[in-house]
PDB file of N, CA, C and O in Angstrom, chain B, residues numbered from 101:
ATOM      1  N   UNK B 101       0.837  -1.174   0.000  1.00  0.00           N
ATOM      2  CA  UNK B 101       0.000   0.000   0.000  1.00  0.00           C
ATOM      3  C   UNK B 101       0.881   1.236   0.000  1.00  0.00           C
ATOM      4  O   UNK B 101       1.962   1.151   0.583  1.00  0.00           O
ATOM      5  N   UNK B 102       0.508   2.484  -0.646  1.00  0.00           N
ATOM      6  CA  UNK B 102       1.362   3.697  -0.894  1.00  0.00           C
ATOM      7  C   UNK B 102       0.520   4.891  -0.440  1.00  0.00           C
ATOM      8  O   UNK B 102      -0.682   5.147  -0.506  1.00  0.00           O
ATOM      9  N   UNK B 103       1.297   5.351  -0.088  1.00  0.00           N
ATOM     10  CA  UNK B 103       0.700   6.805   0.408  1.00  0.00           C
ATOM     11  C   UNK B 103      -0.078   7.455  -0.922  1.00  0.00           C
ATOM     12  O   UNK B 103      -0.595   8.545  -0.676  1.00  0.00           O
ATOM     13  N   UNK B 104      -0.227   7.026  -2.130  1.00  0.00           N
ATOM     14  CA  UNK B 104      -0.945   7.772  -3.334  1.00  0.00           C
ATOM     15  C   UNK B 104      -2.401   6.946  -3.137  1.00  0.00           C
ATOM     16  O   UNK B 104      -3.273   7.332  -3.915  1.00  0.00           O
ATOM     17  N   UNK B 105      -2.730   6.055  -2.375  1.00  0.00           N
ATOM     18  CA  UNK B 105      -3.436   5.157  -1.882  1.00  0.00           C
ATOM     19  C   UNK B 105      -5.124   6.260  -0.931  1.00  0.00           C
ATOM     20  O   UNK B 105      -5.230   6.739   0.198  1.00  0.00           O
ATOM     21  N   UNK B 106      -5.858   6.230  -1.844  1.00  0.00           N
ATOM     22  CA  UNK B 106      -6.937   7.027  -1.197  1.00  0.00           C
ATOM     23  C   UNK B 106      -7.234   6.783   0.458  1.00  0.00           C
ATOM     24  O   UNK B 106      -7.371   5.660   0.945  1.00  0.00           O
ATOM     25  N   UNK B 107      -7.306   8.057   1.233  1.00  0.00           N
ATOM     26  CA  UNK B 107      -7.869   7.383   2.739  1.00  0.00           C
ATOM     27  C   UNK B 107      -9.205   8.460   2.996  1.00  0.00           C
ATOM     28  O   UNK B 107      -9.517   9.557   2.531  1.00  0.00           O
ATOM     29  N   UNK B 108      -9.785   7.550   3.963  1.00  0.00           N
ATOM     30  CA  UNK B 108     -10.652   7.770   4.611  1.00  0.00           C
ATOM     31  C   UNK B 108     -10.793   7.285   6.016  1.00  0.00           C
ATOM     32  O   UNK B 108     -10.122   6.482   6.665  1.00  0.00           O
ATOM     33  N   UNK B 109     -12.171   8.209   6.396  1.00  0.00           N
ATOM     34  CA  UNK B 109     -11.994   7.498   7.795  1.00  0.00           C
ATOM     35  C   UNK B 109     -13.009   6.476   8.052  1.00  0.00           C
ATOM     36  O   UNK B 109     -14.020   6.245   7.388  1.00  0.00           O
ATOM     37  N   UNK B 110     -12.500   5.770   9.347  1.00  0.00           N
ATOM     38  CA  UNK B 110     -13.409   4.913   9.609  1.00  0.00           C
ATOM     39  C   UNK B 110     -13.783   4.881  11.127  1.00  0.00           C
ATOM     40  O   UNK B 110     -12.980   5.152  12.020  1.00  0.00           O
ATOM     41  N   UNK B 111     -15.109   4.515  11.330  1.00  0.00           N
ATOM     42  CA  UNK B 111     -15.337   4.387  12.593  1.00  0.00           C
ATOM     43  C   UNK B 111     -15.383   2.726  13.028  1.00  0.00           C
ATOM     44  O   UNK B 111     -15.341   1.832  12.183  1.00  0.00           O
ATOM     45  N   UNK B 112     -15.455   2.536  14.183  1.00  0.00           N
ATOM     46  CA  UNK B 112     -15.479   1.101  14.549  1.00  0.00           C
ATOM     47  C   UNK B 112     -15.765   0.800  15.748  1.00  0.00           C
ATOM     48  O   UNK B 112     -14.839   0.995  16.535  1.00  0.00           O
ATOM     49  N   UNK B 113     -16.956   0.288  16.294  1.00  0.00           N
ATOM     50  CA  UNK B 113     -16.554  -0.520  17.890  1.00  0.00           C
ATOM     51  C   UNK B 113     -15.117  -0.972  18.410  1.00  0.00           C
ATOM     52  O   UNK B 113     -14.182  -1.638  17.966  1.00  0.00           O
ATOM     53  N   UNK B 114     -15.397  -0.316  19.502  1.00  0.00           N
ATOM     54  CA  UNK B 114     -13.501  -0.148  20.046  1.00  0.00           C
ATOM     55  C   UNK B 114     -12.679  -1.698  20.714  1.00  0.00           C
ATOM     56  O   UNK B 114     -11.496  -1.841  21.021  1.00  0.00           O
ATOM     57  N   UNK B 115     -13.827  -2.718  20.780  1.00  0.00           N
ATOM     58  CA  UNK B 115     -13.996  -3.820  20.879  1.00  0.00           C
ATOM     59  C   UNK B 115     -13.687  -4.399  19.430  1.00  0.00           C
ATOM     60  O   UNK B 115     -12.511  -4.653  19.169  1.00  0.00           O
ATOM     61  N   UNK B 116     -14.288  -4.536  18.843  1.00  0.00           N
ATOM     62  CA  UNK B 116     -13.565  -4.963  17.515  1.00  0.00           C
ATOM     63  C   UNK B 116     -12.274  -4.254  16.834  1.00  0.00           C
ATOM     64  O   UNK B 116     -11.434  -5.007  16.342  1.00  0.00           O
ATOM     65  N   UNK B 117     -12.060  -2.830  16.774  1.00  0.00           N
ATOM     66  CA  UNK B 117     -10.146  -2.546  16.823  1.00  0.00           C
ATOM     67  C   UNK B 117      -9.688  -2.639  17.448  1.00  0.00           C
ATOM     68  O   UNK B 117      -8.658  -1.980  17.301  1.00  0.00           O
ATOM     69  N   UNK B 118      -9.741  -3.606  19.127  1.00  0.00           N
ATOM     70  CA  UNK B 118      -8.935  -4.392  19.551  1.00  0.00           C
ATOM     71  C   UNK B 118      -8.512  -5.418  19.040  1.00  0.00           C
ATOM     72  O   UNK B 118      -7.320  -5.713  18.956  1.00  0.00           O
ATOM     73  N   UNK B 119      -9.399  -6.045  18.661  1.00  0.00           N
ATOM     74  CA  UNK B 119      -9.532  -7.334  17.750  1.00  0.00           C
ATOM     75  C   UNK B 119      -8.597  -6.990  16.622  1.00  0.00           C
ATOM     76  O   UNK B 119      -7.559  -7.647  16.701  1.00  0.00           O
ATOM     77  N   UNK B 120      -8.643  -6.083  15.494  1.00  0.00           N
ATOM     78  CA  UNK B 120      -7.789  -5.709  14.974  1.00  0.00           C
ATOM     79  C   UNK B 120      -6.633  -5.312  14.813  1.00  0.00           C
ATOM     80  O   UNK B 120      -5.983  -5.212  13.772  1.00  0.00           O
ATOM     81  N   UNK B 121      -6.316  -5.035  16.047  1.00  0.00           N
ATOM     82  CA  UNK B 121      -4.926  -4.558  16.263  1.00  0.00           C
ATOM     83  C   UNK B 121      -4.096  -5.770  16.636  1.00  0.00           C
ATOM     84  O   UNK B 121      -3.176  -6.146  15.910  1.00  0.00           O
ATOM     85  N   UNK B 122      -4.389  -6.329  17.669  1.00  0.00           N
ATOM     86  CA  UNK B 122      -4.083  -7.633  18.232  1.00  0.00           C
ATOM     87  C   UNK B 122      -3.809  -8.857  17.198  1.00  0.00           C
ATOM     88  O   UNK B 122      -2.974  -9.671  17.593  1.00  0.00           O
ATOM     89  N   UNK B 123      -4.408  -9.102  15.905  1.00  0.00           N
ATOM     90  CA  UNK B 123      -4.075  -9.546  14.819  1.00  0.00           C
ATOM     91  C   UNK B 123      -3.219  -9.239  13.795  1.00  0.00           C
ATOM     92  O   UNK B 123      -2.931  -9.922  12.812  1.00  0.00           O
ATOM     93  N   UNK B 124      -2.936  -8.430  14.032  1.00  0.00           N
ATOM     94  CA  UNK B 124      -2.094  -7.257  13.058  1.00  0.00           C
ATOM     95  C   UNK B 124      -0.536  -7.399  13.668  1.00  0.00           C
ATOM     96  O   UNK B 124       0.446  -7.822  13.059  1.00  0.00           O
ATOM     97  N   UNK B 125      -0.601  -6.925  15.039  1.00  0.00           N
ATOM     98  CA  UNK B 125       0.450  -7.390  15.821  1.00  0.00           C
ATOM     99  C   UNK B 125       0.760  -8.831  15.860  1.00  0.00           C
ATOM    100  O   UNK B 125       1.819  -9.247  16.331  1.00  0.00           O
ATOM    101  N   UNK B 126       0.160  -9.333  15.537  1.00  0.00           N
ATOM    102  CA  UNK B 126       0.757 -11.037  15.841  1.00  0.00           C
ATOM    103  C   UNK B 126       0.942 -11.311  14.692  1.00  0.00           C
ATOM    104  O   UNK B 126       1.540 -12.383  14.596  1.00  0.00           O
ATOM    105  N   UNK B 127       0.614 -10.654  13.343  1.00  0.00           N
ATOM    106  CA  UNK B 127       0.898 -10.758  11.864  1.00  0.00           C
ATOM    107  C   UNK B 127       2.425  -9.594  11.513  1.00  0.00           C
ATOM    108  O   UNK B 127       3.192  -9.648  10.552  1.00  0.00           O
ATOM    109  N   UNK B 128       2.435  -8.681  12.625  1.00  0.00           N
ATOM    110  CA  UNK B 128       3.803  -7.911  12.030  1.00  0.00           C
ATOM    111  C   UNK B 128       3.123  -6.988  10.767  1.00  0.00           C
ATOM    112  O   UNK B 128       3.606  -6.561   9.718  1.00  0.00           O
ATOM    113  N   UNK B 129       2.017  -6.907  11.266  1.00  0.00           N
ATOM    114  CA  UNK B 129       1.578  -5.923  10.096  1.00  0.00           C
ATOM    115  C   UNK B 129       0.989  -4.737  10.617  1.00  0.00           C
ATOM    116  O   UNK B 129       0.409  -4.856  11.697  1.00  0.00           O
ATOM    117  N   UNK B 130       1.022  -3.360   9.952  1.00  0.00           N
ATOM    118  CA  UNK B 130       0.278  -1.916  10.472  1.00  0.00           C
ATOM    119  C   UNK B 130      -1.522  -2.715  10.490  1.00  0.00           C
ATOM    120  O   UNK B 130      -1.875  -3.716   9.867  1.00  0.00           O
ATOM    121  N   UNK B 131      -2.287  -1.922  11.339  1.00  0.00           N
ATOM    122  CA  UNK B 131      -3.503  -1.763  11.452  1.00  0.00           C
ATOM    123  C   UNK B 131      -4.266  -1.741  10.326  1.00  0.00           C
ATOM    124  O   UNK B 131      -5.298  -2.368  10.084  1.00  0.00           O
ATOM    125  N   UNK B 132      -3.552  -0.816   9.535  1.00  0.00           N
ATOM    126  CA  UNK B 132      -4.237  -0.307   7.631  1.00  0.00           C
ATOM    127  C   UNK B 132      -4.114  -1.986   7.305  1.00  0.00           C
ATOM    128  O   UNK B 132      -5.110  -2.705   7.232  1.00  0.00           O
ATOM    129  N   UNK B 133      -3.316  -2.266   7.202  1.00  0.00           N
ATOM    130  CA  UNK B 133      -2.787  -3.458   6.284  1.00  0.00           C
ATOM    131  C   UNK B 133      -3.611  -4.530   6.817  1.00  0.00           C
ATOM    132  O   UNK B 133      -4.409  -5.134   6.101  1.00  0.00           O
ATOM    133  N   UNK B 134      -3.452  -4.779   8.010  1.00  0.00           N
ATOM    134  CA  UNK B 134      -4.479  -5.996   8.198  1.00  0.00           C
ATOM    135  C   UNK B 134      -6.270  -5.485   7.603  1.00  0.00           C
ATOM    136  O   UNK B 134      -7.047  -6.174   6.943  1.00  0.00           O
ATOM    137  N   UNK B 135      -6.433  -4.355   8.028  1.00  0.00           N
ATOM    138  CA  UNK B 135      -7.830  -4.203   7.295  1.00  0.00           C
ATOM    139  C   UNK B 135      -8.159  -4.585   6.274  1.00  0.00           C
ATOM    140  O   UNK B 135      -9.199  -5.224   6.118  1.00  0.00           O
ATOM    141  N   UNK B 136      -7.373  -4.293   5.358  1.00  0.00           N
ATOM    142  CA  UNK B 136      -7.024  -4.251   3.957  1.00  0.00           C
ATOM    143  C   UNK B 136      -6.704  -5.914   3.784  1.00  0.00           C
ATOM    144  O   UNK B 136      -7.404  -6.554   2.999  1.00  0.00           O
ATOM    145  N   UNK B 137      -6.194  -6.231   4.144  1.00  0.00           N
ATOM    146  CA  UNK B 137      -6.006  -8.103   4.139  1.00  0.00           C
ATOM    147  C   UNK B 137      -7.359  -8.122   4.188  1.00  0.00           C
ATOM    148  O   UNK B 137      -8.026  -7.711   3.239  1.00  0.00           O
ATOM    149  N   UNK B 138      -7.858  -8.561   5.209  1.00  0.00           N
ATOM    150  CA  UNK B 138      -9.167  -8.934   5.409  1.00  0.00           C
ATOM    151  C   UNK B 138     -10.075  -8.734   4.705  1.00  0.00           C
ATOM    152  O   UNK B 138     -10.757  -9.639   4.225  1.00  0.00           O
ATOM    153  N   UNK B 139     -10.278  -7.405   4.489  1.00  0.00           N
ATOM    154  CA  UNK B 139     -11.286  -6.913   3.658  1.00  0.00           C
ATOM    155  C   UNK B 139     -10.939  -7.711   2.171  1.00  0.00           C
ATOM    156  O   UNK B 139     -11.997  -8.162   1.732  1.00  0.00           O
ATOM    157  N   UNK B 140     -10.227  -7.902   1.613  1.00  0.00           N
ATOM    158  CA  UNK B 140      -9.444  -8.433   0.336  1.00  0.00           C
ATOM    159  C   UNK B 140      -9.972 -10.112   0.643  1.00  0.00           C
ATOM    160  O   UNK B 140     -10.932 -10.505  -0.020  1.00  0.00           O
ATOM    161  N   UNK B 141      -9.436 -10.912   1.482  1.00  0.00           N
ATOM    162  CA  UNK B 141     -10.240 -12.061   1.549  1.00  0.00           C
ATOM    163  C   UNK B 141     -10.940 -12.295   1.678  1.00  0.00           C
ATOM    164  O   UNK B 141     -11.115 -13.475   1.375  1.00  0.00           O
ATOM    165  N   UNK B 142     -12.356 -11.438   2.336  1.00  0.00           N
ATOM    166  CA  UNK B 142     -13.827 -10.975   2.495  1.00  0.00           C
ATOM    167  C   UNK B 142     -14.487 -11.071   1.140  1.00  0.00           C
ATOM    168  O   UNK B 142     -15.615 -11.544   1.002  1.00  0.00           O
ATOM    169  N   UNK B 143     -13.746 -10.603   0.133  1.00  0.00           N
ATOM    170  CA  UNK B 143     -14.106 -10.387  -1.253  1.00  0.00           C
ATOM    171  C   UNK B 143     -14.065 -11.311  -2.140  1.00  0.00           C
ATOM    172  O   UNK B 143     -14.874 -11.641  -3.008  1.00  0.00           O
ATOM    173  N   UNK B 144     -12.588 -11.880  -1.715  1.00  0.00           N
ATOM    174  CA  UNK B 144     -12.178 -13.179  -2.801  1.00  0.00           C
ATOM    175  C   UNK B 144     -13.546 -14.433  -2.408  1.00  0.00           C
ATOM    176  O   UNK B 144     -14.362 -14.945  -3.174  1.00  0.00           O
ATOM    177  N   UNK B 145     -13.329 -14.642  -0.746  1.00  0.00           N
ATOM    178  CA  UNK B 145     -13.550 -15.847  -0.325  1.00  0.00           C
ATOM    179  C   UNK B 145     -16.059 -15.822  -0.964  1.00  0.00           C
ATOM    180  O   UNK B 145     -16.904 -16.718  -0.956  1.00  0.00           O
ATOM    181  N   UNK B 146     -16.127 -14.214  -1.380  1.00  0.00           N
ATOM    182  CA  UNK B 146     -17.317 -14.153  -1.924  1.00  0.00           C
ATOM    183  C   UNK B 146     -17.493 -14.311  -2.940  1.00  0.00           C
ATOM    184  O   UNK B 146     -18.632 -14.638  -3.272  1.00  0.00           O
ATOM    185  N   UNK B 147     -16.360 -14.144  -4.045  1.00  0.00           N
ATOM    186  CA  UNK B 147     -16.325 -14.338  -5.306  1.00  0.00           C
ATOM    187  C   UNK B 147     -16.386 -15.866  -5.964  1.00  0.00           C
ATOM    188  O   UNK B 147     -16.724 -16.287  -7.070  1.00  0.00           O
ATOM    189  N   UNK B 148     -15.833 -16.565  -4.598  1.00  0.00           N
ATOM    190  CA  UNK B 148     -15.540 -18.110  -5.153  1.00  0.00           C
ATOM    191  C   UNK B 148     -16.815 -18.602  -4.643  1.00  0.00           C
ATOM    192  O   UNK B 148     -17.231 -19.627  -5.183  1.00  0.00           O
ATOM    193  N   UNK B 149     -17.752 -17.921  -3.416  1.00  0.00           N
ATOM    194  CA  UNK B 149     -19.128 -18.649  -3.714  1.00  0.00           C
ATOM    195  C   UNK B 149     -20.456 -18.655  -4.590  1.00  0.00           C
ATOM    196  O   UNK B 149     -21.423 -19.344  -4.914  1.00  0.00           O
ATOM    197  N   UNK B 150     -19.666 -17.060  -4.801  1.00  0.00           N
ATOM    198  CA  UNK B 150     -20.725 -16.848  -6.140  1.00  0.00           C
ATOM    199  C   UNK B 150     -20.213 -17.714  -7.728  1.00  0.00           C
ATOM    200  O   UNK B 150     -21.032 -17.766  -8.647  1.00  0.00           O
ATOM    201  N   UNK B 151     -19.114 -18.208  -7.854  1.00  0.00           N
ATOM    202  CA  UNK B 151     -18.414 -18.951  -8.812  1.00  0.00           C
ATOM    203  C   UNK B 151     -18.989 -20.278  -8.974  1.00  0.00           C
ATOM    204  O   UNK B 151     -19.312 -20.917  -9.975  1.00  0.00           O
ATOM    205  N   UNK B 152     -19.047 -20.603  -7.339  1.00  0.00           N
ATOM    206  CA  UNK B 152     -19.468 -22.168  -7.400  1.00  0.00           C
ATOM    207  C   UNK B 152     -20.924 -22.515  -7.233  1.00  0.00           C
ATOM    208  O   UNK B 152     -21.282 -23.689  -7.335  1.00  0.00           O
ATOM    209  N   UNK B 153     -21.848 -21.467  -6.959  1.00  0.00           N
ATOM    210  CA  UNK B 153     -23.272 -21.540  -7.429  1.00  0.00           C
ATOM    211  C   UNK B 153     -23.837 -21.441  -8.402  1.00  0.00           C
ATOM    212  O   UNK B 153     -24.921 -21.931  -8.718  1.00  0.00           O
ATOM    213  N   UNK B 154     -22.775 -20.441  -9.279  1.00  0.00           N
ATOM    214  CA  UNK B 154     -23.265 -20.568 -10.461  1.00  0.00           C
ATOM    215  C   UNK B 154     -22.422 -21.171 -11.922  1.00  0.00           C
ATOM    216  O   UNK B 154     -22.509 -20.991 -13.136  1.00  0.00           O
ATOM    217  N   UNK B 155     -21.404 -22.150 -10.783  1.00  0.00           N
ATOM    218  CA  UNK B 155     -20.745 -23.989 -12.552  1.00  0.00           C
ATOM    219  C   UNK B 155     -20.009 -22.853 -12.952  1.00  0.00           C
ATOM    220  O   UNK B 155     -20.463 -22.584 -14.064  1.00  0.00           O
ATOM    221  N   UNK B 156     -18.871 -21.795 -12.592  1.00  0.00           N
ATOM    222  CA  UNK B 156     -17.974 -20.896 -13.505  1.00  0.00           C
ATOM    223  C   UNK B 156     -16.664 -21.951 -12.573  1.00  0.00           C
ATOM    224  O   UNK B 156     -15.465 -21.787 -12.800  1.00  0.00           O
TER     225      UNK B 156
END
């Protein structure tokens, strides 16, 4: 990810960016980055069920 990289903000239950941070840290990764992971396999792991419901 690059700083030419659009931001915004986000809000969040402070209970769940614990959760986030705490994963991130045990991954060696910034806060952004694990979001961004996640959110990215959130997407894929939807793409392959919409793939396999519909025989692609």
């Amino acid at each position: 990810m690059s700083r030419a990289d659009q931001q915004f903000k986000l809000r969040m239950p402070a209970a769940l960016r614990a959760q986030v941070e705490h994963a991130a840290k045990d991954a060696r990764r910034s806060l952004n980055a694990e979001i961004v992971i996640r959110l990215e396999a959130s997407f894929a792991q939807e793409a392959t069920k919409q793939e396999v419901r519909h025989g692609s």
